[in-house]
C-alpha positions as CSV (number, residue, x, y, z in Angstrom):
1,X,6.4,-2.4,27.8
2,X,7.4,-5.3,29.8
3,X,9.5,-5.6,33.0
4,X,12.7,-6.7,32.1
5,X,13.0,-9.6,34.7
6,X,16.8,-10.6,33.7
7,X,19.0,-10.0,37.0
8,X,22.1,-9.8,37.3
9,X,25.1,-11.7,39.3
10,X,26.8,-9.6,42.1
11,X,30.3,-10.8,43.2
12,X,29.1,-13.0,45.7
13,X,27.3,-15.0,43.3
14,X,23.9,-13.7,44.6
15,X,21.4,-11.9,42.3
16,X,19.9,-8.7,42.7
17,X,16.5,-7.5,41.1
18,X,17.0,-4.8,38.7
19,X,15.8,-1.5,39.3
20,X,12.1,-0.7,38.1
21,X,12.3,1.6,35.2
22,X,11.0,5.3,35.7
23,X,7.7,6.4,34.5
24,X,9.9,8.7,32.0
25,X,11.4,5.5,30.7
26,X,8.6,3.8,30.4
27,X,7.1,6.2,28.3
28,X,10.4,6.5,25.9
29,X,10.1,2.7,25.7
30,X,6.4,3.2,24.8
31,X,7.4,5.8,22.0
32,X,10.0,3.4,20.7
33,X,8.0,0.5,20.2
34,X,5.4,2.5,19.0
35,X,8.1,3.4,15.9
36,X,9.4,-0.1,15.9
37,X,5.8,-1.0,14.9
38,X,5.1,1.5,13.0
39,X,8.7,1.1,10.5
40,X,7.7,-3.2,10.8
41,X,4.2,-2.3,9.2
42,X,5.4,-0.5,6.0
43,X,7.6,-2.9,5.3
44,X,6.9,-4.6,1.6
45,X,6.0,-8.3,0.7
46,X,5.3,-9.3,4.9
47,X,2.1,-9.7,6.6
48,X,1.3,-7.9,9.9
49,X,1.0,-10.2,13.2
50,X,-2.6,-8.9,12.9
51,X,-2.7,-10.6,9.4
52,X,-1.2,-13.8,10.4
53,X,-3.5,-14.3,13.1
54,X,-5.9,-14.0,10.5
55,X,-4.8,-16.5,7.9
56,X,-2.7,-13.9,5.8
57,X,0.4,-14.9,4.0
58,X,3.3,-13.5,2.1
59,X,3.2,-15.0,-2.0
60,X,6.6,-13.8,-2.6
61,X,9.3,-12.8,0.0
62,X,10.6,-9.9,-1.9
63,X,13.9,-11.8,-3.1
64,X,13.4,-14.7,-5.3
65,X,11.0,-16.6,-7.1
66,X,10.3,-19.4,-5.0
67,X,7.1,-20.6,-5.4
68,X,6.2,-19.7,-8.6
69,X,6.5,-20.8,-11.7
70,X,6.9,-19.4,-15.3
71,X,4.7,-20.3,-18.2
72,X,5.3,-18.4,-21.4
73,X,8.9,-16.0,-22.0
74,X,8.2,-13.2,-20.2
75,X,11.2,-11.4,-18.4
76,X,10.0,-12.1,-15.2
77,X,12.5,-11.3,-12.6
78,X,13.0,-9.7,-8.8
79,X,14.5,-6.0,-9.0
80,X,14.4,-4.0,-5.4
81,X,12.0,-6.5,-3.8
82,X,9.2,-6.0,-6.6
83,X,8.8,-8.6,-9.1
84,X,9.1,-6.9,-12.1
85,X,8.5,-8.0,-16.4
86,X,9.1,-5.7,-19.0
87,X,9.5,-7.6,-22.5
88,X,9.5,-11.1,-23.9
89,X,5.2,-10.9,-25.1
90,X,2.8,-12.9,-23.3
91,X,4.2,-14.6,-20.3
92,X,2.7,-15.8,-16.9
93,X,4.1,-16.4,-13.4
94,X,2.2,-19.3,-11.4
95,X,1.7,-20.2,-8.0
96,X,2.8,-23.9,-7.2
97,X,0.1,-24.2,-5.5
98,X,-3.9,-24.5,-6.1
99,X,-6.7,-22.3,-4.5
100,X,-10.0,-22.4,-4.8
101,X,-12.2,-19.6,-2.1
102,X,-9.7,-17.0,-1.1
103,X,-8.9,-13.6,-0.7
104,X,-5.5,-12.0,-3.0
105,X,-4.3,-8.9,-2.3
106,X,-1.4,-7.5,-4.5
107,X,0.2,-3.9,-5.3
108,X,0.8,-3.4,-8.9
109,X,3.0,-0.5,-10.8
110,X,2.2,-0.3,-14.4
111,X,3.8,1.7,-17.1
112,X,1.3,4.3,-19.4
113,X,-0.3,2.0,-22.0
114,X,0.6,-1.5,-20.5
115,X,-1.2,-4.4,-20.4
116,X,-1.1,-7.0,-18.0
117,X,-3.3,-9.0,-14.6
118,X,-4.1,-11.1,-12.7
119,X,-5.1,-14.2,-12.8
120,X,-7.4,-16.3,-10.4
121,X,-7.8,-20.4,-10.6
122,X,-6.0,-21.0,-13.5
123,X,-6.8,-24.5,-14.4
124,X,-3.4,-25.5,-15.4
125,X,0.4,-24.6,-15.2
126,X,0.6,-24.5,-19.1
127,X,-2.1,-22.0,-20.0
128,X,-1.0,-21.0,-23.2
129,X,-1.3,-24.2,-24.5
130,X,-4.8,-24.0,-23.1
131,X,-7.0,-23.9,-20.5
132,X,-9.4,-21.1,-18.7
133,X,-8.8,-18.7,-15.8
134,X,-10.5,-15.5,-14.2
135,X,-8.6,-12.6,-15.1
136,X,-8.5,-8.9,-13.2
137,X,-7.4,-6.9,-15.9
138,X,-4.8,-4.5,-15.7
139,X,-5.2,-1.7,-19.1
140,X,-5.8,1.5,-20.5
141,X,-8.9,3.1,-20.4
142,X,-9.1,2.5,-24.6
143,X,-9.1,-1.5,-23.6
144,X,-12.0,-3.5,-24.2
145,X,-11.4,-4.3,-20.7
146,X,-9.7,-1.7,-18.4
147,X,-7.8,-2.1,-15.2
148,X,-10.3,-3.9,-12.6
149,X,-12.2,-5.7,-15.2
150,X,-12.8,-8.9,-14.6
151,X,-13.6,-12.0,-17.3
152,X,-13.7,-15.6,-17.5
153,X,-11.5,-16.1,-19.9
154,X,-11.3,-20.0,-21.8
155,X,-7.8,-20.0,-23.7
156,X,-7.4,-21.7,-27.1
157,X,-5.2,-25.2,-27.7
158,X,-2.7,-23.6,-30.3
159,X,-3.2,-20.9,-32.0
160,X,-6.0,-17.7,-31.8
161,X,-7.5,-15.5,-29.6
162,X,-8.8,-16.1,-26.0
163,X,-12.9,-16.4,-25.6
164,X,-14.6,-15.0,-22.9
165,X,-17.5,-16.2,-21.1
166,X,-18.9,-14.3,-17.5
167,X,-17.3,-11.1,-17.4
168,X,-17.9,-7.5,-16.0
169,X,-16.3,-4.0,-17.7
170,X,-15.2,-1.4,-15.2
171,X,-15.2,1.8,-16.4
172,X,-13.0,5.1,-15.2
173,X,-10.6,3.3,-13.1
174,X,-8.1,4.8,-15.7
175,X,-4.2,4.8,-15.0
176,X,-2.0,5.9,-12.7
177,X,2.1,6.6,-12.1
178,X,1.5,5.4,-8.3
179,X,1.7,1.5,-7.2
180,X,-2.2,0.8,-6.8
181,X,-3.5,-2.2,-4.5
182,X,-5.8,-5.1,-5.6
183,X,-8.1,-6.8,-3.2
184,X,-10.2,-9.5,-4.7
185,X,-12.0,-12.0,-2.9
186,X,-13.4,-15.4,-4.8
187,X,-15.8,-16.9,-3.2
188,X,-17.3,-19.7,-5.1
189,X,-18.8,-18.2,-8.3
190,X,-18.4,-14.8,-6.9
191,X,-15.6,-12.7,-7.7
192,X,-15.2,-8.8,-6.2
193,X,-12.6,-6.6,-6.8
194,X,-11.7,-3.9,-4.7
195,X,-9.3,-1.1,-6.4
196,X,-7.5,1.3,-3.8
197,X,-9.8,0.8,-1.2
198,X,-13.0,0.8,-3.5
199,X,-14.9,-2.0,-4.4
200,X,-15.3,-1.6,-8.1
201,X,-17.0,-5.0,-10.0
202,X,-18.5,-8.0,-8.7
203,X,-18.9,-10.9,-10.8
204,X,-21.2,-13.8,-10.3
205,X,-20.3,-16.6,-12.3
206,X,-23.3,-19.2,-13.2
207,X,-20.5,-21.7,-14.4
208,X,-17.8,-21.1,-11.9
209,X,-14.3,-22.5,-12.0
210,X,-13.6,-24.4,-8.9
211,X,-10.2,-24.2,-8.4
212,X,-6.8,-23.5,-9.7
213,X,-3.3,-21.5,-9.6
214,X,-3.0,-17.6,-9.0
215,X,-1.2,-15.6,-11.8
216,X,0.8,-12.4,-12.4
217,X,0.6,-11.6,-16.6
218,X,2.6,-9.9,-18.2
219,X,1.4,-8.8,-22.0
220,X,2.8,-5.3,-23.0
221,X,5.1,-2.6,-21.3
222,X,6.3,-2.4,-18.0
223,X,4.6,-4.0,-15.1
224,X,6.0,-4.5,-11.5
225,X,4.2,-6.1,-8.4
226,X,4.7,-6.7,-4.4
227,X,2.6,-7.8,-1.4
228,X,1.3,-10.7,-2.9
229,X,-0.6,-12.4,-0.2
230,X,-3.3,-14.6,0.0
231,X,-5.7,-15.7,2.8
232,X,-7.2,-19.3,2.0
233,X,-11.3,-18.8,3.0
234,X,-12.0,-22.8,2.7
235,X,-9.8,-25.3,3.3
């Protein structure tokens, strides 16, 4: 801990040098900040001055919106400092801004038997109308792609089912009642997912997508998500 070097006025309108704190107060000091820090790092949707320095930065600030936008009707809103979508079918929430080499990390919560993602370099803000993304799949373990899977997926102009081109099938990541943590780093056509600590699919990509928007989907059921940050690897 730091000196405090703040004196104080007497009455004569000289200043006397505060007393150096004992080695008992240092050490309570010590203990104190050592909480402070500790209570500051749990808290949700920030980064860590470790993960600033670093290039890390908060997605969503835990109370609004900001920063996103909302293609489809999902009901995408913030409860508790999680964003959270429960009903309204196949909705997605957007950043406003692009990205094309980066590192995501997100925590999601979802419900027994729903489907959602994320999505990686969406090509435009109106995907449902069309378009092609990377998608980290978030399903049960009956899905043709379960939770960490990871496909290219190429979206149809009106109506009928989504086409997939590079993809990867994880299997026995099955679900969970706890919040579990994405980490995915896209690096050119390389995209590796990392589920609670364990990388679990790597895709290489012979036609990669260059760049686009990061996305939350939701499909089916209940989904909720926080710590959204992203670290930008190229500029």
């Amino acid at each position: 801990m730091r000196e405090d070097r703040i004196t104080a006025p007497t009455s004569r309108g000289t200043r006397r040098r505060r007393a150096k704190p004992s080695v008992l107060a240092l050490a309570a000091c010590a203990v104190v900040a050592a909480t402070t820090g500790a209570a500051w790092s749990q808290r949700h949707n920030t980064v860590s001055f470790e993960e600033g320095e670093a290039g890390w930065y908060p997605l969503f600030d835990g109370r609004g919106l900001d920063g996103f936008v909302i293609a489809g009707d999902g009901s995408w809103r913030v409860e508790n400092g999680e964003i959270v979508a429960d009903s309204g079918g196949i909705a997605l929430l957007l950043t406003d801004e692009t990205f094309s080499d980066f590192e995501l990390r997100v925590d999601f919560l979802a419900a027994p038997g729903a489907n959602s993602g994320v999505f990686l370099r969406v090509s435009t803000q109106n995907p449902l109308a069309g378009g092609s993304a990377y998608e980290v799949n978030i399903a049960p373990p009956d899905n043709a792609f379960p939770t960490g899977s990871i496909m290219h997926v190429v979206m149809p102009v009106g109506s009928g089912a989504p086409k997939f081109a590079a993809s990867q099938k994880v299997e026995g990541a099955g679900e969970s009642e706890d919040w579990r943590t994405f980490h995915v780093v896209a690096n050119g056509g390389r995209i590796t997912v990392t589920l609670d600590g364990e990388k679990i699919v790597e895709l290489d990509d012979p036609e990669p997508l260059a760049e686009g928007y990061i996305g939350l989907q939701h499909n089916q059921g209940r989904v909720a998500f926080r710590n959204v940050k992203a670290r930008r690897l190229r500029l």
